[in-house]
N, C-alpha and C positions, 0 to 999 in steps of 0.2 A: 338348057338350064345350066349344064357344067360350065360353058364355053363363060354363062355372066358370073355367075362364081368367081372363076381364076381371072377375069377383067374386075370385077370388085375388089380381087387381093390384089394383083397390080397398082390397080390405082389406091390404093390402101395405103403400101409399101412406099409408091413415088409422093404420095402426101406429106407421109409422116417422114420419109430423104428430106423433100424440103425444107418442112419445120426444123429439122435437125440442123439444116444448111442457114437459114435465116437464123436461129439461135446462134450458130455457130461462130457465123463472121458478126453480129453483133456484138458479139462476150470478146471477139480475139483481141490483142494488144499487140501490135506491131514491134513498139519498142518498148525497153524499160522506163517508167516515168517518173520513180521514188527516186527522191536525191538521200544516198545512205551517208548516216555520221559514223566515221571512221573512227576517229578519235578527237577525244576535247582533254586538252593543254591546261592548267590553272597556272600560270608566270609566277614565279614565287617573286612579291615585292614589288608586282604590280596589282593595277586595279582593274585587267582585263585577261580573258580565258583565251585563248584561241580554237576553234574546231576547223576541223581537217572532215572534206565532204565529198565522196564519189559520187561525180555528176555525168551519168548515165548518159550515154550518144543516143541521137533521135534524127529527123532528118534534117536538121540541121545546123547540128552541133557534134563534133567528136566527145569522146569521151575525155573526163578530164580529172583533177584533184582539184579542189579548190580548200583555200586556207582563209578563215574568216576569223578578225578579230570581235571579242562579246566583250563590249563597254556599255554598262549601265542598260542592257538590255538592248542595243541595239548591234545590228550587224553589221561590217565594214570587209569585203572583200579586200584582203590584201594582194590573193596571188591567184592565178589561173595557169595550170600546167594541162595544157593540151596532150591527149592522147596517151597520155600516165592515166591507170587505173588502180593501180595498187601499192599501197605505201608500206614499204618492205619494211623498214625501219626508224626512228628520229630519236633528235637527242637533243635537248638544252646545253649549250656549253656557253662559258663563263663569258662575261661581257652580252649576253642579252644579244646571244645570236640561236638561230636554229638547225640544227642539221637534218636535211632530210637524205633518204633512199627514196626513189620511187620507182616503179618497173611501169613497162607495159609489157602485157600477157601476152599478146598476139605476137608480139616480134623480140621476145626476150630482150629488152633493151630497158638497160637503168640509168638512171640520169641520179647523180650525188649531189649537192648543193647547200648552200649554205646562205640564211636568209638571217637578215640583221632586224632585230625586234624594235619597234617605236619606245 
């Protein structure tokens, strides 16, 4: 009688592992799949915004910043920087150019650059 007992709680224990194992891997997320807005730009003296978007690596794509221009509701990729994930800094300067910073985390590396606005 003991011996079906403790084979009852065994197989109790290894049931309820698996449930836990099949819940488990079906919830997991391998990669991050939210594209996040960084920051959005309003052009003073134009009739479009820009946003700035961290687009999360998956398998297969690096991670990247993307810069989209918002005219009348519609989006237009202007720029794609591979392997930048974080936009240290930016600045509007005169003549309707952009200046960005942008780092990537992993290999402490900044790239400076300067992008001429439509």
């Amino acid at each position: 009688m003991r011996l079906k007992i403790v084979l009852l709680i065994i197989g109790v224990v290894m049931f309820l592992t698996f449930l836990f194992g099949v819940y488990f891997l079906s919830n997991f997320d391998l990669f991050e799949d939210e594209i996040i807005l960084i920051e959005e730009i309003q052009i003073p003296n134009k009739n479009y915004s820009l946003k700035m978007y961290n687009i999360p690596s998956n398998a297969t794509l690096e991670s990247s910043i993307q810069i989209r221009k918002i005219c009348n509701g519609k989006e237009e990729v202007l720029n794609n920087y591979t392997r930048y994930n974080t936009l240290v800094d930016y600045s509007l300067l005169e003549g309707d150019t952009l200046s960005l910073v942008l780092k990537d985390s992993l290999r402490a590396k900044s790239l400076e650059l300067k992008i001429g606005l439509p």
